[in-house]
N, C-alpha and C positions, 0 to 999 in steps of 0.2 A: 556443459561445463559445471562444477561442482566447485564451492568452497569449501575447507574446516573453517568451523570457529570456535575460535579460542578461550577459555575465561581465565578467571583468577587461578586455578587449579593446574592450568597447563591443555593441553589438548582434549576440545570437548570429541567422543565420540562421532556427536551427532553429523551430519552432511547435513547442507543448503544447497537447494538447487539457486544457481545465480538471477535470480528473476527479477523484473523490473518493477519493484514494490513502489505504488502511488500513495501518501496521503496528500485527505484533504481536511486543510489548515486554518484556522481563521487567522485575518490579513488583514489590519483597520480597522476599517469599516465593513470589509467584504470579505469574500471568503476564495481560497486560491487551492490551488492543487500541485505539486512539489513531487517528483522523483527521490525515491528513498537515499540518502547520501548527498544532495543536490539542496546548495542554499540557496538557487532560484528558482523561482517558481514557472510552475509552466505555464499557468494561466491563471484568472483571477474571475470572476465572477459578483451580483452583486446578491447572491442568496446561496445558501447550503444546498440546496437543491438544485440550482446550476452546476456548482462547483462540483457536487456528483457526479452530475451526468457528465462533467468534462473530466474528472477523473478515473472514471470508470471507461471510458472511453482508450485512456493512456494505457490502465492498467491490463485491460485487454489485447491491447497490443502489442504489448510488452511479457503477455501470459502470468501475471504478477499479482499481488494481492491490492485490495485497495482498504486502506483504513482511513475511519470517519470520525476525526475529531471533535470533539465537544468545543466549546468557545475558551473553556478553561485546559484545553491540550489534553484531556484525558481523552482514550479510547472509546467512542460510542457502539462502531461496529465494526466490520470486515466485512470483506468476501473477496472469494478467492476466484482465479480464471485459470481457464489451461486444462489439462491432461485429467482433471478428477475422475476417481474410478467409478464406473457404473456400479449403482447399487444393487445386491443379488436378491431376490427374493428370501424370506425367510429367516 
């Protein structure tokens, strides 16, 4: 299943595949990991590096991307799960 999305302009082009984007947020003290659209969290953790490995976990199974927030909400990293195409030689 496909969404559009839409901006200021009227109808973007582009397709989304609807997939179950994970980030992982700082929460506290600790660190948590959140379904994209979703104000609860899925889980919580007491380091970045738990909260990875448990968000990476969701996003997996979801075939979704997982984004790694800094403590200040900025983008640290991504990666992506799912169907990526094999790379050809050359």
């Amino acid at each position: 299943m496909v969404r559009r999305v839409k901006d200021e302009a009227g109808f973007n082009p582009r397709i989304m595949p609807n997939k179950k984007n994970v980030h992982v947020v700082k929460h506290g003290e600790d660190w948590a990991w959140r379904r994209e659209g979703s104000s609860r969290v899925s889980g919580i953790a007491p380091t970045q590096a738990d909260a990875i490995k448990g968000g990476r976990q969701a996003s997996r199974a979801g075939k979704g991307e997982l984004f790694i927030h800094r403590p200040d909400g900025r983008i640290r990293d991504r990666d992506s799960h799912g169907n990526d195409p094999t790379t050809s030689p050359g």
